[in-house]
C-alpha positions as CSV (number, residue, x, y, z in Angstrom):
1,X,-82.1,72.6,51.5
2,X,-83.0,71.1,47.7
3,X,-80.4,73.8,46.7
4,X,-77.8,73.4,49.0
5,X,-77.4,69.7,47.9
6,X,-76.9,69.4,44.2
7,X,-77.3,66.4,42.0
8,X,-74.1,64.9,40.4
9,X,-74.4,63.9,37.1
10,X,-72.0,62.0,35.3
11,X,-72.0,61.9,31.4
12,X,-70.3,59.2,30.1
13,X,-69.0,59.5,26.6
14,X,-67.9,57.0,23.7
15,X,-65.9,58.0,21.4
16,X,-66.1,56.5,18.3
17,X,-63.2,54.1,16.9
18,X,-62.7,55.1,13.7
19,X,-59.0,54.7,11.5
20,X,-56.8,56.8,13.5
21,X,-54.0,58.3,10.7
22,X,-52.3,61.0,12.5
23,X,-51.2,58.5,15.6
24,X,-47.3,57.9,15.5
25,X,-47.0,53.6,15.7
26,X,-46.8,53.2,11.7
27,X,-43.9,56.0,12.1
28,X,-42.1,53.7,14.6
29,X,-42.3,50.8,12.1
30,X,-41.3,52.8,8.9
31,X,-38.3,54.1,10.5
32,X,-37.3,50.6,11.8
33,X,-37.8,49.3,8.1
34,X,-35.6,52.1,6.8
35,X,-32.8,51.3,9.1
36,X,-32.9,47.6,7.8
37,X,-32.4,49.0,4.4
38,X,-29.9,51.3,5.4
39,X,-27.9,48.3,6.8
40,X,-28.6,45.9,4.0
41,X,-27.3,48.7,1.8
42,X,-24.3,49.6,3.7
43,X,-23.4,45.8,4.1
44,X,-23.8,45.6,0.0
45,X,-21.8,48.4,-0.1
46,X,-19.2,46.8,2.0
47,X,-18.6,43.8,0.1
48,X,-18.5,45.6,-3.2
49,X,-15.9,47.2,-1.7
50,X,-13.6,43.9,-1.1
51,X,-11.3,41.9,-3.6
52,X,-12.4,38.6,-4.7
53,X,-9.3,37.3,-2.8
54,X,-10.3,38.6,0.5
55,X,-14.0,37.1,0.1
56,X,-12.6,33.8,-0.7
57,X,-10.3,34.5,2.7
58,X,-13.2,35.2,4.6
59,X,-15.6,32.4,3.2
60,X,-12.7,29.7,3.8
61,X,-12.0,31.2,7.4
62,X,-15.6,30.7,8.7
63,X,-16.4,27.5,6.7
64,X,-13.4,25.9,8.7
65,X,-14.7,27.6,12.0
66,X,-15.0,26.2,15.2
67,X,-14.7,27.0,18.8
68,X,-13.9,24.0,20.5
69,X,-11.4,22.8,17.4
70,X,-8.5,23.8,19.8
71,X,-9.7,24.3,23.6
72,X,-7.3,26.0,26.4
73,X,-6.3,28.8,24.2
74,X,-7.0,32.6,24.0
75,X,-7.0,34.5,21.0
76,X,-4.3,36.7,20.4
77,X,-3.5,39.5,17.7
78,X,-0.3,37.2,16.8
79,X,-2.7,34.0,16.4
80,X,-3.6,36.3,13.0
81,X,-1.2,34.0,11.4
82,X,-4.2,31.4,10.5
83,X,-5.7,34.0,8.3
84,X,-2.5,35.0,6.3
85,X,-2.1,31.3,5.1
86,X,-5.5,31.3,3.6
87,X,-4.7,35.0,1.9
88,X,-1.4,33.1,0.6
89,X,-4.0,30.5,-1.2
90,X,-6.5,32.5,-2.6
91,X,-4.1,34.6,-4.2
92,X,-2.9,31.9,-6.3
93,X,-3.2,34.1,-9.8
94,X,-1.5,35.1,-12.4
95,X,-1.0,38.8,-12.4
96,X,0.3,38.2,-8.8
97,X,2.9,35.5,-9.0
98,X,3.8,37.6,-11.9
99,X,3.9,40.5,-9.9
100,X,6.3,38.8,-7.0
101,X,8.6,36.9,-9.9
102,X,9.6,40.7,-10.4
103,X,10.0,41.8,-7.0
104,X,12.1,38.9,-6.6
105,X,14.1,39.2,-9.3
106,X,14.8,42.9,-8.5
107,X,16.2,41.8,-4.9
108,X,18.3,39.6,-6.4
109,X,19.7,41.7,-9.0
110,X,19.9,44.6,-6.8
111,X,22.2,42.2,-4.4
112,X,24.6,40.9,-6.6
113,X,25.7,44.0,-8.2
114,X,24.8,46.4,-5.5
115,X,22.1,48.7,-7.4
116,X,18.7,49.7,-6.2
117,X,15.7,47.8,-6.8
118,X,14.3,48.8,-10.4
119,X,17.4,49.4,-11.9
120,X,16.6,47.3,-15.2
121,X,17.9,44.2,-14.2
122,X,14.9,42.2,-13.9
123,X,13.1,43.4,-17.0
124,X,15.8,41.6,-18.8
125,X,15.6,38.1,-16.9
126,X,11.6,38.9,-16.6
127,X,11.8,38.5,-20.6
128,X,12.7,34.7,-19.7
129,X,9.4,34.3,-18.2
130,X,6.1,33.9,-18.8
131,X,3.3,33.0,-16.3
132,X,-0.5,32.2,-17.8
133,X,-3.6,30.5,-15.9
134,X,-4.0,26.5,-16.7
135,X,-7.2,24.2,-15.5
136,X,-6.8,24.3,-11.8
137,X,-3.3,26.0,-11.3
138,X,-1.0,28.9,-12.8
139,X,1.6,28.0,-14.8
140,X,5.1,29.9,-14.7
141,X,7.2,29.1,-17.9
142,X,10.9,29.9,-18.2
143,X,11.8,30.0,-21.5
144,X,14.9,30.6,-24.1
145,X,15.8,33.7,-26.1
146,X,17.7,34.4,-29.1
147,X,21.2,34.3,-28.0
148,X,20.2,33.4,-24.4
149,X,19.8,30.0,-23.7
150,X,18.9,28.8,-20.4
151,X,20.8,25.6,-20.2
152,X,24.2,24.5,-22.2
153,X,23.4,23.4,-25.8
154,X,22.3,19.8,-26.3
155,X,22.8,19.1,-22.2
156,X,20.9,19.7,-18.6
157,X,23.6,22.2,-17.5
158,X,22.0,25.2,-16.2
159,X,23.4,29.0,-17.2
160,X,23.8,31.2,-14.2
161,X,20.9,33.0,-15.5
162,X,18.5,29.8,-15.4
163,X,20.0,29.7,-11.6
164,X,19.0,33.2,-10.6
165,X,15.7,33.0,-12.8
166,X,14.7,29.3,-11.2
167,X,15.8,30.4,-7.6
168,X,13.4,33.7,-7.6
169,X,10.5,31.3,-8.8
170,X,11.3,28.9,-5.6
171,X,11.2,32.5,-3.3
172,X,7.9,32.9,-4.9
173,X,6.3,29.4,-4.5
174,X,8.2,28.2,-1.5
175,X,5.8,29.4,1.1
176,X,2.5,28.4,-1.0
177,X,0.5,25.4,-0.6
178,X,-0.1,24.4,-3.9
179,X,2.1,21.6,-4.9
180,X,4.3,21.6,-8.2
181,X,4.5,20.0,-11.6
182,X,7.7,20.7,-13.6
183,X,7.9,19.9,-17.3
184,X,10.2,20.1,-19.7
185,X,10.3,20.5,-23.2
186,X,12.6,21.0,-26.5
187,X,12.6,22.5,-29.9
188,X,12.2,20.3,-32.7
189,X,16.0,20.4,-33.9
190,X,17.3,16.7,-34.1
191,X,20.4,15.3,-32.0
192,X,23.3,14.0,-33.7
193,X,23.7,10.1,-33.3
194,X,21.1,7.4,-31.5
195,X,22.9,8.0,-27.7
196,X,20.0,10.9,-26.2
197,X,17.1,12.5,-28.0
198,X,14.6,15.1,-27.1
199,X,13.1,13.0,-24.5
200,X,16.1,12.5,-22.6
201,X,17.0,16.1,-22.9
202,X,13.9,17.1,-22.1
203,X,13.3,14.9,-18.9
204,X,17.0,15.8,-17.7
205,X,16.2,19.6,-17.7
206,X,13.1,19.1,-15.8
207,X,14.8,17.5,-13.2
208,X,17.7,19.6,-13.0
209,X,15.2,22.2,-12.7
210,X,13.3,20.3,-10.0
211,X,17.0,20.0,-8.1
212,X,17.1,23.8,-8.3
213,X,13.9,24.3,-6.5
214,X,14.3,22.2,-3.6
215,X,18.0,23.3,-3.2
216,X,16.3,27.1,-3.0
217,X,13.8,26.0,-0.4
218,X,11.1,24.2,-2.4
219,X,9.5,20.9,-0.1
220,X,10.1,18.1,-2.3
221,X,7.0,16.8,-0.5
222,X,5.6,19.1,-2.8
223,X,6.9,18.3,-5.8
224,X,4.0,16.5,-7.7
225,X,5.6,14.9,-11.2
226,X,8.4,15.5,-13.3
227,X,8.0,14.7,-16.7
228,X,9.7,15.5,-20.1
229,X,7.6,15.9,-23.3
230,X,10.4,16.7,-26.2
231,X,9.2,18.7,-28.7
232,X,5.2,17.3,-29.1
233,X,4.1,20.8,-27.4
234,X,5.5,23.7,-29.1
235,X,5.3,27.1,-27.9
236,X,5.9,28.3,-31.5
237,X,3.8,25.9,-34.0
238,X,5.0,27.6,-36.5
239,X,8.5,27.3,-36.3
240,X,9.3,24.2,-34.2
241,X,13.3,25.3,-34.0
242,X,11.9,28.5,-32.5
243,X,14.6,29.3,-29.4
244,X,11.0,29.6,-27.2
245,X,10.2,26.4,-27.7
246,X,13.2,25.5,-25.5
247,X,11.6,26.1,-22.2
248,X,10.9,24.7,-18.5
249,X,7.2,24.9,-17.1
250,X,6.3,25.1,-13.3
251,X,3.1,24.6,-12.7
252,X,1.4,25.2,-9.2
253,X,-1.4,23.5,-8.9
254,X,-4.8,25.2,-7.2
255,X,-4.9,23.5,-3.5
256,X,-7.5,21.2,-3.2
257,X,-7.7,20.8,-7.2
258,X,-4.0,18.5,-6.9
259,X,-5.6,15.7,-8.3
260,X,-8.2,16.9,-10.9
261,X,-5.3,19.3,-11.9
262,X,-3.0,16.5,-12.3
263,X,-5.4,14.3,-14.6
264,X,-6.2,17.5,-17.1
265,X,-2.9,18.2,-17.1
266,X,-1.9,14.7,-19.0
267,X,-1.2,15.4,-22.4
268,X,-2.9,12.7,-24.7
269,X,0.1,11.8,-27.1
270,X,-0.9,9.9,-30.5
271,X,0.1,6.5,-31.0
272,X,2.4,7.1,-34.1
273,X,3.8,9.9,-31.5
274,X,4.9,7.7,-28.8
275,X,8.7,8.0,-27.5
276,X,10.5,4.7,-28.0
277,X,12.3,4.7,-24.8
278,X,15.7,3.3,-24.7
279,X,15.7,0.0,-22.4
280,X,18.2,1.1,-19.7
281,X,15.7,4.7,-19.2
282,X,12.6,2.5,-19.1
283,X,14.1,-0.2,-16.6
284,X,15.1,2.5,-14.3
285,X,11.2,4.2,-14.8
286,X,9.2,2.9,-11.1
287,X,6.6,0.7,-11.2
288,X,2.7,2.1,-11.1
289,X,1.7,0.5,-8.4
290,X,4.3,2.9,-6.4
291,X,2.4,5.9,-7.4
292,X,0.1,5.7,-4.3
293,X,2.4,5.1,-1.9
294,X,4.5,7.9,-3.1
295,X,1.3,10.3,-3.2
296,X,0.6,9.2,0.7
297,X,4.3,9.9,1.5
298,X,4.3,13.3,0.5
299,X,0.5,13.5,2.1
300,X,2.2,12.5,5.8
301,X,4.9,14.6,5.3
302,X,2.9,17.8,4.2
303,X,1.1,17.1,7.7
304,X,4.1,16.3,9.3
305,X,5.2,20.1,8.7
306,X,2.5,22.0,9.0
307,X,2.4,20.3,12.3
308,X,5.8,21.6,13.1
309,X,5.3,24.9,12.1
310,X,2.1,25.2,14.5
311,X,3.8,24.0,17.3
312,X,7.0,26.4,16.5
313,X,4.3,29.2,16.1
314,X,2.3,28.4,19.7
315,X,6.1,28.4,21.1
316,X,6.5,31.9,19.7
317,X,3.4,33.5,21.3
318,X,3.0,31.7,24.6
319,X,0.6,29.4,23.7
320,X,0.8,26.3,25.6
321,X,-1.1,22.9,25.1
Protein backbone atom coordinates (compact mmCIF):
# COMPACT_ATOMS: atom_id res chain seq x y z
CA UNK A 1 0.00 0.00 0.00
CA UNK A 2 3.13 2.47 1.19
CA UNK A 3 4.22 1.88 -2.54
CA UNK A 4 1.24 2.38 -4.35
CA UNK A 5 0.82 5.83 -2.88
CA UNK A 6 3.84 8.01 -3.48
CA UNK A 7 4.91 11.13 -1.85
CA UNK A 8 4.93 14.38 -3.95
CA UNK A 9 7.61 16.52 -3.51
CA UNK A 10 7.89 19.87 -4.72
CA UNK A 11 11.23 21.66 -5.04
CA UNK A 12 11.03 25.10 -5.19
CA UNK A 13 13.85 26.92 -6.75
CA UNK A 14 15.22 30.69 -6.72
CA UNK A 15 17.08 31.78 -9.18
CA UNK A 16 19.39 34.25 -8.53
CA UNK A 17 18.91 38.02 -9.82
CA UNK A 18 21.95 38.87 -11.10
CA UNK A 19 22.72 41.74 -14.28
CA UNK A 20 20.93 40.09 -16.98
CA UNK A 21 23.15 41.31 -20.38
CA UNK A 22 21.94 39.18 -23.12
CA UNK A 23 17.99 40.18 -22.49
CA UNK A 24 16.75 42.43 -25.53
CA UNK A 25 15.02 45.83 -23.60
CA UNK A 26 18.41 47.99 -23.86
CA UNK A 27 18.13 46.88 -27.72
CA UNK A 28 14.51 48.31 -27.88
CA UNK A 29 15.84 51.57 -26.49
CA UNK A 30 19.07 51.83 -28.63
CA UNK A 31 17.22 51.44 -31.74
CA UNK A 32 14.56 54.03 -30.66
CA UNK A 33 17.60 56.47 -29.93
CA UNK A 34 19.02 55.77 -33.28
CA UNK A 35 15.87 56.62 -35.09
CA UNK A 36 15.84 60.02 -33.23
CA UNK A 37 19.13 60.69 -34.67
CA UNK A 38 18.35 59.48 -37.88
CA UNK A 39 15.43 62.06 -37.98
CA UNK A 40 17.33 64.91 -36.36
CA UNK A 41 19.85 64.20 -39.10
CA UNK A 42 17.60 63.96 -42.01
CA UNK A 43 15.69 67.21 -40.79
CA UNK A 44 19.37 68.93 -40.66
CA UNK A 45 19.81 67.60 -43.88
CA UNK A 46 16.67 69.06 -45.03
CA UNK A 47 17.16 72.55 -44.16
CA UNK A 48 20.68 72.62 -45.56
CA UNK A 49 19.10 71.87 -48.43
CA UNK A 50 16.72 75.18 -48.65
CA UNK A 51 17.62 78.80 -49.79
CA UNK A 52 17.76 81.45 -47.27
CA UNK A 53 14.75 82.91 -49.06
CA UNK A 54 12.57 79.99 -48.58
CA UNK A 55 13.53 79.77 -44.72
CA UNK A 56 12.67 83.39 -44.30
CA UNK A 57 9.14 82.26 -46.31
CA UNK A 58 8.54 79.61 -44.01
CA UNK A 59 9.63 81.40 -40.63
CA UNK A 60 7.33 84.53 -41.67
CA UNK A 61 4.37 82.09 -42.74
CA UNK A 62 4.10 80.35 -39.26
CA UNK A 63 5.05 83.45 -37.18
CA UNK A 64 1.81 85.04 -38.67
CA UNK A 65 -0.17 81.72 -38.16
CA UNK A 66 -3.41 81.30 -36.90
CA UNK A 67 -6.39 79.19 -37.30
CA UNK A 68 -9.25 81.13 -36.27
CA UNK A 69 -7.56 84.48 -38.02
CA UNK A 70 -10.23 83.94 -40.80
CA UNK A 71 -13.11 81.24 -39.69
CA UNK A 72 -15.72 79.77 -42.36
CA UNK A 73 -13.17 78.95 -44.84
CA UNK A 74 -11.40 75.70 -46.20
CA UNK A 75 -8.18 75.52 -47.48
CA UNK A 76 -7.68 75.18 -50.96
CA UNK A 77 -4.51 74.61 -53.31
CA UNK A 78 -5.43 78.15 -54.95
CA UNK A 79 -5.47 79.78 -51.31
CA UNK A 80 -1.40 79.18 -52.04
CA UNK A 81 -1.45 82.73 -53.04
CA UNK A 82 -0.62 83.86 -49.20
CA UNK A 83 2.61 82.15 -49.45
CA UNK A 84 3.79 83.56 -52.89
CA UNK A 85 3.53 87.25 -51.41
CA UNK A 86 5.85 86.47 -48.72
CA UNK A 87 8.42 84.61 -51.42
CA UNK A 88 7.95 88.10 -53.34
CA UNK A 89 9.38 89.79 -50.01
CA UNK A 90 12.09 87.85 -49.03
CA UNK A 91 13.47 87.86 -52.29
CA UNK A 92 14.08 91.47 -52.12
CA UNK A 93 18.07 91.12 -53.32
CA UNK A 94 20.22 92.27 -55.51
CA UNK A 95 21.32 89.57 -57.83
CA UNK A 96 17.47 88.96 -58.29
CA UNK A 97 15.99 92.32 -59.13
CA UNK A 98 19.02 92.31 -61.25
CA UNK A 99 18.22 89.20 -62.64
CA UNK A 100 14.31 90.24 -63.52
CA UNK A 101 15.58 94.00 -64.77
CA UNK A 102 16.97 91.68 -67.66
CA UNK A 103 14.30 89.40 -68.24
CA UNK A 104 12.30 92.40 -68.51
CA UNK A 105 14.21 94.25 -70.64
CA UNK A 106 14.58 91.30 -73.02
CA UNK A 107 10.53 91.19 -73.34
CA UNK A 108 10.51 94.49 -74.14
CA UNK A 109 13.16 94.50 -76.67
CA UNK A 110 12.11 91.36 -78.11
CA UNK A 111 8.40 93.13 -78.67
CA UNK A 112 9.22 96.15 -80.19
CA UNK A 113 11.45 94.90 -82.90
CA UNK A 114 10.13 91.43 -83.12
CA UNK A 115 13.32 89.31 -82.17
CA UNK A 116 13.57 86.57 -79.70
CA UNK A 117 14.43 87.04 -76.23
CA UNK A 118 18.33 87.27 -75.79
CA UNK A 119 19.04 88.75 -78.87
CA UNK A 120 21.44 91.54 -77.45
CA UNK A 121 19.18 94.10 -76.89
CA UNK A 122 19.11 94.30 -73.23
CA UNK A 123 22.83 93.97 -72.64
CA UNK A 124 23.00 97.29 -74.14
CA UNK A 125 20.14 99.14 -72.07
CA UNK A 126 21.33 96.66 -68.97
CA UNK A 127 24.75 98.83 -69.37
CA UNK A 128 22.33 101.84 -68.07
CA UNK A 129 21.82 100.07 -64.90
CA UNK A 130 23.29 99.25 -61.94
CA UNK A 131 21.60 97.66 -58.87
CA UNK A 132 23.72 97.32 -55.36
CA UNK A 133 22.41 96.53 -51.60
CA UNK A 134 21.85 99.80 -49.31
CA UNK A 135 20.96 99.79 -45.34
CA UNK A 136 17.64 98.25 -45.34
CA UNK A 137 16.65 98.10 -49.22
CA UNK A 138 18.32 97.47 -52.76
CA UNK A 139 19.02 100.24 -54.71
CA UNK A 140 18.53 100.19 -58.67
CA UNK A 141 20.52 103.09 -60.40
CA UNK A 142 19.91 104.14 -63.90
CA UNK A 143 22.64 105.96 -65.07
CA UNK A 144 24.25 107.94 -68.28
CA UNK A 145 26.77 106.75 -70.78
CA UNK A 146 29.16 108.36 -73.07
CA UNK A 147 27.10 109.47 -75.87
CA UNK A 148 23.89 108.13 -74.25
CA UNK A 149 22.19 110.34 -72.08
CA UNK A 150 19.13 109.45 -70.36
CA UNK A 151 17.35 112.65 -70.40
CA UNK A 152 17.69 115.82 -72.91
CA UNK A 153 20.76 118.03 -72.02
CA UNK A 154 20.35 120.61 -69.25
CA UNK A 155 16.31 119.54 -68.96
CA UNK A 156 13.84 116.63 -67.30
CA UNK A 157 12.90 115.37 -70.84
CA UNK A 158 13.26 111.70 -70.85
CA UNK A 159 15.05 109.76 -74.04
CA UNK A 160 12.92 106.87 -75.23
CA UNK A 161 15.60 104.77 -73.84
CA UNK A 162 15.13 106.23 -70.19
CA UNK A 163 11.28 105.30 -71.01
CA UNK A 164 11.85 101.64 -71.93
CA UNK A 165 14.70 101.34 -69.15
CA UNK A 166 12.31 103.15 -66.20
CA UNK A 167 9.14 101.20 -67.45
CA UNK A 168 11.04 97.61 -67.09
CA UNK A 169 12.10 98.75 -63.45
CA UNK A 170 8.27 99.59 -62.61
CA UNK A 171 7.46 95.67 -64.23
CA UNK A 172 10.01 94.65 -61.71
CA UNK A 173 8.96 96.55 -58.49
CA UNK A 174 5.25 96.97 -59.25
CA UNK A 175 4.06 93.89 -57.60
CA UNK A 176 6.55 94.15 -54.39
CA UNK A 177 5.77 95.52 -51.19
CA UNK A 178 8.62 97.52 -50.41
CA UNK A 179 7.89 101.11 -50.92
CA UNK A 180 10.11 103.48 -53.17
CA UNK A 181 12.62 106.30 -52.81
CA UNK A 182 13.66 108.07 -56.04
CA UNK A 183 16.61 110.35 -56.18
CA UNK A 184 18.17 112.28 -58.53
CA UNK A 185 21.39 113.59 -59.12
CA UNK A 186 23.81 115.55 -61.58
CA UNK A 187 27.36 115.98 -62.65
CA UNK A 188 29.19 118.73 -61.44
CA UNK A 189 29.18 120.84 -64.85
CA UNK A 190 27.72 124.38 -64.11
CA UNK A 191 24.42 125.82 -65.86
CA UNK A 192 24.67 128.92 -67.83
CA UNK A 193 22.84 131.98 -66.12
CA UNK A 194 21.05 132.14 -62.39
CA UNK A 195 17.35 130.80 -63.88
CA UNK A 196 17.84 126.61 -62.75
CA UNK A 197 20.87 124.90 -61.26
CA UNK A 198 21.75 121.39 -60.33
CA UNK A 199 19.12 121.26 -57.77
CA UNK A 200 16.43 122.08 -59.90
CA UNK A 201 17.59 119.76 -62.56
CA UNK A 202 18.21 117.28 -60.34
CA UNK A 203 14.72 117.36 -58.39
CA UNK A 204 12.85 117.70 -61.92
CA UNK A 205 14.36 114.39 -63.17
CA UNK A 206 13.48 112.56 -60.05
CA UNK A 207 10.11 113.41 -60.50
CA UNK A 208 9.77 112.92 -63.99
CA UNK A 209 11.09 109.70 -63.20
CA UNK A 210 8.61 109.16 -60.31
CA UNK A 211 5.77 110.13 -63.13
CA UNK A 212 7.20 107.25 -65.26
CA UNK A 213 6.67 104.67 -62.62
CA UNK A 214 3.27 105.27 -61.56
CA UNK A 215 2.25 105.72 -65.27
CA UNK A 216 3.78 101.90 -65.72
CA UNK A 217 1.86 100.59 -62.81
CA UNK A 218 3.79 101.73 -59.83
CA UNK A 219 1.19 102.65 -56.51
CA UNK A 220 1.97 106.16 -55.77
CA UNK A 221 0.83 104.98 -52.36
CA UNK A 222 4.10 103.58 -52.48
CA UNK A 223 6.09 106.13 -53.52
CA UNK A 224 8.09 107.13 -50.26
CA UNK A 225 10.15 110.63 -51.11
CA UNK A 226 11.43 112.34 -54.04
CA UNK A 227 14.32 114.27 -53.58
CA UNK A 228 17.06 115.83 -55.76
CA UNK A 229 20.67 116.09 -54.42
CA UNK A 230 22.71 117.90 -57.44
CA UNK A 231 25.94 116.95 -57.75
CA UNK A 232 27.06 116.56 -53.62
CA UNK A 233 27.04 112.59 -54.34
CA UNK A 234 29.16 111.63 -57.19
CA UNK A 235 29.31 108.36 -58.63
CA UNK A 236 32.72 109.15 -60.03
CA UNK A 237 34.82 111.31 -57.25
CA UNK A 238 37.25 111.62 -59.43
CA UNK A 239 35.84 113.25 -62.20
CA UNK A 240 32.78 115.08 -61.08
CA UNK A 241 31.70 115.85 -65.06
CA UNK A 242 31.88 112.05 -65.38
CA UNK A 243 28.64 111.14 -67.81
CA UNK A 244 27.83 108.42 -64.73
CA UNK A 245 27.43 110.87 -62.40
CA UNK A 246 24.26 111.85 -64.28
CA UNK A 247 21.99 109.31 -62.97
CA UNK A 248 18.43 108.41 -61.33
CA UNK A 249 18.35 106.09 -58.13
CA UNK A 250 15.32 103.82 -57.15
CA UNK A 251 15.54 102.59 -54.11
CA UNK A 252 13.11 99.90 -52.63
CA UNK A 253 13.13 99.85 -49.28
CA UNK A 254 13.18 96.36 -47.14
CA UNK A 255 9.30 95.99 -45.81
CA UNK A 256 9.07 96.57 -42.38
CA UNK A 257 12.52 98.53 -42.45
CA UNK A 258 10.44 101.83 -44.33
CA UNK A 259 11.22 103.99 -41.67
CA UNK A 260 14.71 103.05 -40.31
CA UNK A 261 15.48 102.90 -44.12
CA UNK A 262 14.29 106.25 -44.64
CA UNK A 263 16.25 107.92 -41.68
CA UNK A 264 19.78 106.21 -42.87
CA UNK A 265 19.08 107.03 -46.09
CA UNK A 266 19.27 111.07 -45.32
CA UNK A 267 22.31 112.35 -46.58
CA UNK A 268 24.01 114.80 -43.99
CA UNK A 269 24.91 117.82 -46.22
CA UNK A 270 27.62 120.41 -44.78
CA UNK A 271 26.55 123.75 -43.92
CA UNK A 272 28.88 125.57 -46.49
CA UNK A 273 27.09 122.84 -48.88
CA UNK A 274 23.56 123.87 -48.44
CA UNK A 275 21.40 124.66 -51.68
CA UNK A 276 20.19 128.24 -51.55
CA UNK A 277 16.85 127.59 -52.88
CA UNK A 278 15.22 130.08 -54.98
CA UNK A 279 12.05 131.66 -53.16
CA UNK A 280 9.32 130.72 -55.56
CA UNK A 281 10.80 126.52 -55.25
CA UNK A 282 10.93 126.92 -51.51
CA UNK A 283 7.35 128.56 -51.17
CA UNK A 284 5.86 125.84 -53.11
CA UNK A 285 8.02 123.07 -50.76
CA UNK A 286 4.93 121.60 -48.06
CA UNK A 287 5.00 122.27 -44.67
CA UNK A 288 6.60 119.50 -42.13
CA UNK A 289 3.96 119.15 -40.12
CA UNK A 290 2.18 117.45 -43.38
CA UNK A 291 4.63 114.74 -43.44
CA UNK A 292 2.47 112.51 -41.04
CA UNK A 293 -0.45 112.87 -42.53
CA UNK A 294 0.92 112.15 -45.83
CA UNK A 295 2.72 108.90 -44.35
CA UNK A 296 -0.90 107.77 -42.85
CA UNK A 297 -2.44 108.43 -46.33
CA UNK A 298 -0.43 106.20 -48.08
CA UNK A 299 -0.70 103.71 -44.83
CA UNK A 300 -4.83 103.61 -45.47
CA UNK A 301 -4.46 103.31 -48.89
CA UNK A 302 -1.77 100.44 -48.91
CA UNK A 303 -4.56 98.63 -46.65
CA UNK A 304 -7.23 99.86 -48.68
CA UNK A 305 -5.71 97.59 -51.66
CA UNK A 306 -4.54 94.79 -50.22
CA UNK A 307 -8.04 94.57 -49.02
CA UNK A 308 -9.32 94.65 -52.53
CA UNK A 309 -7.15 92.32 -53.91
CA UNK A 310 -8.19 89.66 -51.06
CA UNK A 311 -11.63 90.09 -51.63
CA UNK A 312 -11.08 89.87 -55.73
CA UNK A 313 -8.94 86.69 -54.84
CA UNK A 314 -11.79 84.92 -52.45
CA UNK A 315 -14.25 85.89 -55.53
CA UNK A 316 -11.89 83.89 -57.76
CA UNK A 317 -11.78 80.63 -55.80
CA UNK A 318 -15.31 80.46 -54.27
CA UNK A 319 -14.54 81.65 -51.12
CA UNK A 320 -17.32 83.28 -49.49
CA UNK A 321 -17.47 85.43 -46.19
Amino acid sequence: MSEAVRKVIIKKVRKKHGERHHSGSWKVAYADFVTAMMAFFLLLWLLSMVSTEKRAVMAEYFKNFSLFKESGKTFQPGSAFVITDHIKKAELKPENVAMSLKKALGRKGAGQQGKAPGTGQEEALMEHLRVDAVDGGVRIQIIDREGSPMFQLGSAEPTEKCREIIAAVAEVIRDQDARVAVEGHTDAAPFRGDQITNWELSTSRASAARRMLESSGLDPARVARVVGYADTDLLVKLNPKDPQNRRISIILLQPGTGGTALAELKKEIPGSMQPQMPAAVAAKRAPADEAPDREQSARQALQEKKAAMKKKKRDVMGLWD
